[in-house]
C-alpha positions in Angstrom: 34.3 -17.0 -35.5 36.3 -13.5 -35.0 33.3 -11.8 -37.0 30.4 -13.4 -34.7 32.4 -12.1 -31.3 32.9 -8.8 -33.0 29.1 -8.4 -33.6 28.6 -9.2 -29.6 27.3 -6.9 -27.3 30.5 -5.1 -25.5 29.3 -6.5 -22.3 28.9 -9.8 -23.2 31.8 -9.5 -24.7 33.6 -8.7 -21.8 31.7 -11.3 -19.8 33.1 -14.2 -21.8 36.8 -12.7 -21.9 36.4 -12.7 -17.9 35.1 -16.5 -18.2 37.9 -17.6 -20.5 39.9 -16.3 -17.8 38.4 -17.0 -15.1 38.4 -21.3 -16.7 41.7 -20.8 -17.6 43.2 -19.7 -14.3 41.3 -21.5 -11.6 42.7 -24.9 -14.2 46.2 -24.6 -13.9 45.3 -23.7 -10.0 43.4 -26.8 -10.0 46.6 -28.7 -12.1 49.2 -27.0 -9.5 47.6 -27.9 -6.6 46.8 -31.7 -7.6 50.8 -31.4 -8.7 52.0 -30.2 -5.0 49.9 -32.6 -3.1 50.4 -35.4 -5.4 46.3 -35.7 -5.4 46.5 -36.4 -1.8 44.0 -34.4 0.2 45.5 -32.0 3.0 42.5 -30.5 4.8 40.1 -31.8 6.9 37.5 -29.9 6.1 37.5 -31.5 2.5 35.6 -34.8 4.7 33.5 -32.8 6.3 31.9 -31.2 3.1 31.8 -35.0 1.9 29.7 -36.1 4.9 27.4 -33.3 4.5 26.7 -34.0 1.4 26.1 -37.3 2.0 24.0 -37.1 4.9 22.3 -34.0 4.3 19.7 -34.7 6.3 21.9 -35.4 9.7 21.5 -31.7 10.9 18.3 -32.1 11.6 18.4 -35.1 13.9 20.0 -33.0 16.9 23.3 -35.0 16.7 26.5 -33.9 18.5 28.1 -35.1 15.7 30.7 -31.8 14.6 28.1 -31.5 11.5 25.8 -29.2 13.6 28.3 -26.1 13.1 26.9 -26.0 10.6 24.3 -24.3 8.6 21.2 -26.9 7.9 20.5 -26.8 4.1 24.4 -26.6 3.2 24.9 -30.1 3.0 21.8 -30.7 0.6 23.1 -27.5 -1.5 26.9 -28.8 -1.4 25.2 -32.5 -2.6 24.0 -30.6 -5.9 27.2 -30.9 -7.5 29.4 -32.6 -5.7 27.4 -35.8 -5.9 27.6 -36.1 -9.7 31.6 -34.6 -9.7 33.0 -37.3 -7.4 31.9 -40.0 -9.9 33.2 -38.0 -12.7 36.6 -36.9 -11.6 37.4 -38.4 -7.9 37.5 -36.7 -4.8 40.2 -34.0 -4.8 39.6 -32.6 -7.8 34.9 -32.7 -7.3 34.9 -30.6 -4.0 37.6 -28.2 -5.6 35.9 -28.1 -8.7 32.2 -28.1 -7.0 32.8 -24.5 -5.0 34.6 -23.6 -8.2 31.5 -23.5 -10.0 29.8 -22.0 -6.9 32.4 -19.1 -7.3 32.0 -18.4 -11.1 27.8 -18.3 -9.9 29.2 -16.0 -7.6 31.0 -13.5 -9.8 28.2 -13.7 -12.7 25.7 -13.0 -10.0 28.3 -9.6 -9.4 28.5 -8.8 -12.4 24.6 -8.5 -13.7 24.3 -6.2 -10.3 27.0 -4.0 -11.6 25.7 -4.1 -15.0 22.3 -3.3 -13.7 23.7 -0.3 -11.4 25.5 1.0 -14.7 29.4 1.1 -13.3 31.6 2.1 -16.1 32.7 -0.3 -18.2 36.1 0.0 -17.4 35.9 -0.2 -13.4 33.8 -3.0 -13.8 36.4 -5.6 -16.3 38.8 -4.4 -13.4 37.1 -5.8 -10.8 36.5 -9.2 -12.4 39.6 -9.3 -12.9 40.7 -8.4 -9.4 37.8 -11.7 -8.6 39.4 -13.7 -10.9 43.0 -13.4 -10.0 43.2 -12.6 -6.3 44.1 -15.2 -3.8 41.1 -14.2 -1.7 38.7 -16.5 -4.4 40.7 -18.8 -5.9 42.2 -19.5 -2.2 38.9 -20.7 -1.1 37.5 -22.4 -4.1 40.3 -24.1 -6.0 42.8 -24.6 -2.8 41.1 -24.6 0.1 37.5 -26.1 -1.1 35.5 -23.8 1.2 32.2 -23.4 1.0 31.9 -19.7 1.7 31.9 -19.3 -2.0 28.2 -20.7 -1.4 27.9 -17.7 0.7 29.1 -15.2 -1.4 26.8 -16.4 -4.0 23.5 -15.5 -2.0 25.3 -12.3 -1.1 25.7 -11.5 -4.4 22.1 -12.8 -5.5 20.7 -11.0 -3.1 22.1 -7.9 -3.9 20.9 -8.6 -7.2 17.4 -8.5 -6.6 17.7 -5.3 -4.5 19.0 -3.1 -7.5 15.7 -4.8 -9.4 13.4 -3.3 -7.0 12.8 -7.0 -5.4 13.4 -6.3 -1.9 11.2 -8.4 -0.7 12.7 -11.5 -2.9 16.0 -10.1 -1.8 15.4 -10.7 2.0 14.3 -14.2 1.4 16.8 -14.8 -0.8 19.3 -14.0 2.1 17.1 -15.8 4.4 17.6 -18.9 3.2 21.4 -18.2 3.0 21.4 -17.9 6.7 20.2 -21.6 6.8 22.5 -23.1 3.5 25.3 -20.8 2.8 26.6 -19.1 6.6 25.1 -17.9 9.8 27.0 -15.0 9.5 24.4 -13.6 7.1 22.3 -12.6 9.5 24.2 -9.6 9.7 23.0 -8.5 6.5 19.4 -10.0 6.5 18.7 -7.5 9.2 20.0 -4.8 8.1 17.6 -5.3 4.6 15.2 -6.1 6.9 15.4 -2.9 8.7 15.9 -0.8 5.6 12.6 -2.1 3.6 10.8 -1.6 6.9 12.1 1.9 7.0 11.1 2.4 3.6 7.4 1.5 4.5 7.7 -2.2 3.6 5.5 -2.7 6.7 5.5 -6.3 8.2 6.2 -8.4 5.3 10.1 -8.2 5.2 9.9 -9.3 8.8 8.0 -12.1 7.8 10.3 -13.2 4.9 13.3 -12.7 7.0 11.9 -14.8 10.2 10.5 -17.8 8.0 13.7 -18.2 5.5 16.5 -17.9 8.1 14.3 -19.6 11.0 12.4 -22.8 9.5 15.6 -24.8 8.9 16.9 -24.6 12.2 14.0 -24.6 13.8 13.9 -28.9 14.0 17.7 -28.8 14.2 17.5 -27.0 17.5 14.0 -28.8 18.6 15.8 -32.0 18.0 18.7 -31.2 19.7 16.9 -29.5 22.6 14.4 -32.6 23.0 17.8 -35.2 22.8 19.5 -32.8 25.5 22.4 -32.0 23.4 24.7 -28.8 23.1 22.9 -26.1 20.9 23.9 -26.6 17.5 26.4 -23.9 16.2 26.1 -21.8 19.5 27.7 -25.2 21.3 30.5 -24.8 19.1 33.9 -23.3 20.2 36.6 -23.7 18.7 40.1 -22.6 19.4 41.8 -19.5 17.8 45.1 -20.2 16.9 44.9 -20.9 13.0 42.6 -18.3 13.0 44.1 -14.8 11.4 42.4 -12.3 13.5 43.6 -9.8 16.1 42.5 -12.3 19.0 45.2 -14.7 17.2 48.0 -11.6 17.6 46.8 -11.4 21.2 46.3 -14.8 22.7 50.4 -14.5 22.5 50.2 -11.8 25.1 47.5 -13.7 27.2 46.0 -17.0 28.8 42.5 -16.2 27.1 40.3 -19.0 27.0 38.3 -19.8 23.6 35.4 -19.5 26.0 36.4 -16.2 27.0 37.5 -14.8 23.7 34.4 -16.0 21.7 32.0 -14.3 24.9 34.2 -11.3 24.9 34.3 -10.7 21.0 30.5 -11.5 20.2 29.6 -8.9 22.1 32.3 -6.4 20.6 31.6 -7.9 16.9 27.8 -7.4 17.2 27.9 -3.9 18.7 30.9 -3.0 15.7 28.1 -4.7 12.9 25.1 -2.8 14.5 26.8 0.8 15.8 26.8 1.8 12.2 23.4 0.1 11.3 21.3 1.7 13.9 22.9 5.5 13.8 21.7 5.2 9.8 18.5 4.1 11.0 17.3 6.4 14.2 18.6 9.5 11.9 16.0 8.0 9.3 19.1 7.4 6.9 17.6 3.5 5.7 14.3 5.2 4.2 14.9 4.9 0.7 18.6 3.7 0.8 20.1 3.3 -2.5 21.9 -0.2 -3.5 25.6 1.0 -3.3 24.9 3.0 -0.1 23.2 -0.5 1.9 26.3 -2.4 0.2 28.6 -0.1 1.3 26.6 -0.5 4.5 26.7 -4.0 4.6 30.3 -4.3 3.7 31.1 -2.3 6.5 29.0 -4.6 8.8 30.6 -7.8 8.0 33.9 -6.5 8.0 33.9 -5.3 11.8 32.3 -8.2 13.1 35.0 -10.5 10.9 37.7 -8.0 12.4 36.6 -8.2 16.0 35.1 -12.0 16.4 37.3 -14.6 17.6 37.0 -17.3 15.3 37.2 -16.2 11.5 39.4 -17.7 9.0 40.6 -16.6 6.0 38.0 -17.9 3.8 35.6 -16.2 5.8 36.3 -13.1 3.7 35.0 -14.5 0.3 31.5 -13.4 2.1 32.2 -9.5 1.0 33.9 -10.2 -2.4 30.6 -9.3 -4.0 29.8 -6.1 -1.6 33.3 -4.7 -2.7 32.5 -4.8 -6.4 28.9 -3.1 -5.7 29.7 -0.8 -3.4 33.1 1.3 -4.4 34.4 3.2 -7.2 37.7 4.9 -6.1 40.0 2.2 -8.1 43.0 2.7 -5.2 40.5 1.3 -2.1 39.0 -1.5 -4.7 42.8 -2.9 -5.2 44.3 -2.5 -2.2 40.5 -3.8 -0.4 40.9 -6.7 -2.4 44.9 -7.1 -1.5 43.6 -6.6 2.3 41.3 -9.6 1.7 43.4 -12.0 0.5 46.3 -11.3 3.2 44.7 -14.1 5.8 45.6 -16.5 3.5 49.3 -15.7 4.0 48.4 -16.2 7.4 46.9 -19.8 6.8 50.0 -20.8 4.5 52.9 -20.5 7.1 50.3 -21.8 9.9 49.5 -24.9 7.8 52.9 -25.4 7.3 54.4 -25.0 10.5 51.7 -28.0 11.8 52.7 -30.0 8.9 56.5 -29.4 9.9 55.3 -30.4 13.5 53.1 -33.4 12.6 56.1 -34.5 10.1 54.0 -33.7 6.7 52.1 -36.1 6.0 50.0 -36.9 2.7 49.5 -34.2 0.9 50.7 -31.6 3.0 54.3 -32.9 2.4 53.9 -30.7 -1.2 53.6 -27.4 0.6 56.4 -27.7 3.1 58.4 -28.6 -0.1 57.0 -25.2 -1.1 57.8 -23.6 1.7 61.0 -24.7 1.7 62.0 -23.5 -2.0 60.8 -20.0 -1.6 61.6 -19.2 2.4 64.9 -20.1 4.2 64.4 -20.7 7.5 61.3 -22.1 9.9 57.9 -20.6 9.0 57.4 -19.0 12.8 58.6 -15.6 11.9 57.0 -15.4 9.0 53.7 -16.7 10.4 53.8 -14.0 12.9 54.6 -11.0 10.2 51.7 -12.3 8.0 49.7 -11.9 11.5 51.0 -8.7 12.5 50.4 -7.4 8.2 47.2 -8.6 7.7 45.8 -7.5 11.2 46.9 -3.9 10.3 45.6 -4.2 6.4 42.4 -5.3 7.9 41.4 -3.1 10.4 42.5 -0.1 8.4 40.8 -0.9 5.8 37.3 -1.7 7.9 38.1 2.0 9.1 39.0 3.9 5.7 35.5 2.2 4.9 33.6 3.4 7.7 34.9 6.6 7.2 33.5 6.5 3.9 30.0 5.3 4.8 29.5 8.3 7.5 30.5 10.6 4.7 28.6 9.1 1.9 26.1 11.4 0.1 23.5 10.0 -2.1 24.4 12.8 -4.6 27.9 11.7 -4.7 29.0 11.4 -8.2 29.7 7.3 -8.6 28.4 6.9 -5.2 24.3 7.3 -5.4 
């Protein structure tokens, strides 16, 4: 057995060391978190993924029902392997262990792009490692069972495809992720959109983009339009105060409606996504772009409009996972990008628990107050509000070191071209 790994190619060898890992870790995550919630389910998002899944097709019927936030084709993607898991190992542990295999797709999917754009061996076992042991995945896969993971996975793929000269695959690729995975990627679908039509992909990528992303909502919104309903998604307003954003810091210091705020910081999150897009493209900068300079590009996009839009939670954030391993090479911003990430679920820790506290802890959340209550003295207020205060900070620094970093990008750059 040692002599058959020895005789394995280096990166495959490093591949399955990362996988080892990677099974190793996000069990005993799995095993703690069944341990602290005594298998009792403690967020309510968990039934929602379940009803997607098995309803899939309720999106499409223009219902009011709180399914239409979401993106159309997730529930049929989500119904893949959770409908199989829950009959295999119950309910907790199949949605936890469903986006966990979403999040390994992920991280393969990351690490053929890296492989393909030749990063140094070394950089790259460090940032699977850093994917593999960093709150800001396993958070959202094995804890939180959020399906952003899903999201990061056609980031990734897409991404993919790009370094293979498949732009054209690539943009439908992310298409459809607008409709199964978040709506957020429309961010980046443009922007590849705009590139490959900079680079004289004439009107082809505007036709993949419009068909992928548009077709599945297109009878969500008919239906819903016909039925005299709220728009699906665009209806939707939520509050912000379990968010982790700076509109969370600052609803303390005002009466801000989540009407207001989500008007307010559209507007601001779309012109900080597009202000650095559109100076790249009227200076001709897209024609040609390489992969590390559109993934620094796109990583830059998404983290604006995730800084300066109302509603993002921390899972959110899995989204650019993939971007940071494509698109850096200075080791000190990969570790300390990948710390900023996974700061918001601080955030979402002394939040949950301070509701639980409130609510008196019930089912499984009961566990994590216990938690709580073994490694911080006190009531979770304070520290709800440092975490805030921290992550706000680490965030829009970083979001600003990388923007700094895009204007100044040359495509001659050693480890940047």
């Amino acid at each position: 057995m040692v002599r058959v790994f020895k005789n394995i190619d280096d990166r495959w060898k490093t591949i399955l060391l990362v996988a080892a890992a990677f099974v190793l870790v996000r069990a005993l995550l799995l095993a703690a978190v069944y341990n602290i919630s005594g298998g009792t389910e403690f967020t309510y998002d968990v039934r929602v993924h379940f009803h997607l899944a098995g309803a899939p097709f309720e999106p499409f019927s223009g219902t009011r029902y709180w399914a239409g936030q979401y993106p159309p084709l997730q529930g049929m993607l989500e119904a893949i392997l959770l409908a199989p898991l829950r009959y295999l190992v119950g309910d907790f542990l199949a949605i936890r262990t469903s986006f966990i295999i979403w999040e390994a797709f992920s991280v393969f999917l990351t690490w053929l792009c890296m492989e393909r754009m030749n990063v140094p061996a070394r950089l790259s076992r460090l940032i699977l490692l850093l994917l593999v042991i960093m709150p800001s995945g396993w958070m959202t896969s094995a804890v939180m069972a959020q399906e952003e993971v899903m999201a990061g996975a056609f980031v990734a793929g897409a991404m993919l495809l790009w370094a293979r000269d498949r732009s054209l695959l690539a943009i439908a690729l992310c298409g459809l992720g607008v409709g199964a995975g978040k709506i957020f990627l429309v961010l980046p679908l443009f922007a590849m959109v705009l590139a490959s039509v900079a680079g004289g992909g004439g009107i082809r990528p505007v036709i993949a983009g419009a068909l992928t992303s548009a077709l599945p909502y297109t009878p969500m919104l008919l239906a819903s339009f016909f039925k005299g309903e709220s728009v699906p998604l665009i209806g939707f307003t939520p509050t912000f105060e379990f968010t982790s954003g700076i509109w969370n810091l600052g609803s303390s210091l005002s009466n801000i409606s989540s009407v207001t705020a989500k008007r307010i910081s559209l507007i601001l999150g779309l012109l900080g996504a597009m202000a650095p897009l559109m100076w790249f493209f009227l200076r001709g900068a897209l024609r040609g772009i390489s992969v590390r300079r559109l993934s620094l590009t796109l990583l830059v996009m998404l983290l604006w409009f995730l800084n300066l839009f109302y509603h993002v939670n921390p899972e959110y954030f899995a989204i650019v996972l993939p971007l940071m391993a494509v698109a850096l090479r200075d080791t000190r911003t990969i570790v300390l990008g990948y710390m900023a990430l996974s700061l918001p679920w601080a955030v979402n820790f002394f939040y949950g628990v301070s509701i639980a506290m409130s609510r008196g802890a019930l089912g499984g959340q009961g566990g994590f107050v216990n938690l709580f209550g073994a490694l911080f003295p006190g009531r979770p207020g304070g520290y709800l509000t440092a975490a805030l205060i921290v992550t706000v900070i680490a965030n829009l620094t970083l979001v600003i070191h990388l923007t700094t970093m895009l204007f100044n990008y040359r495509e001659n750059d050693s480890g940047l071209s």
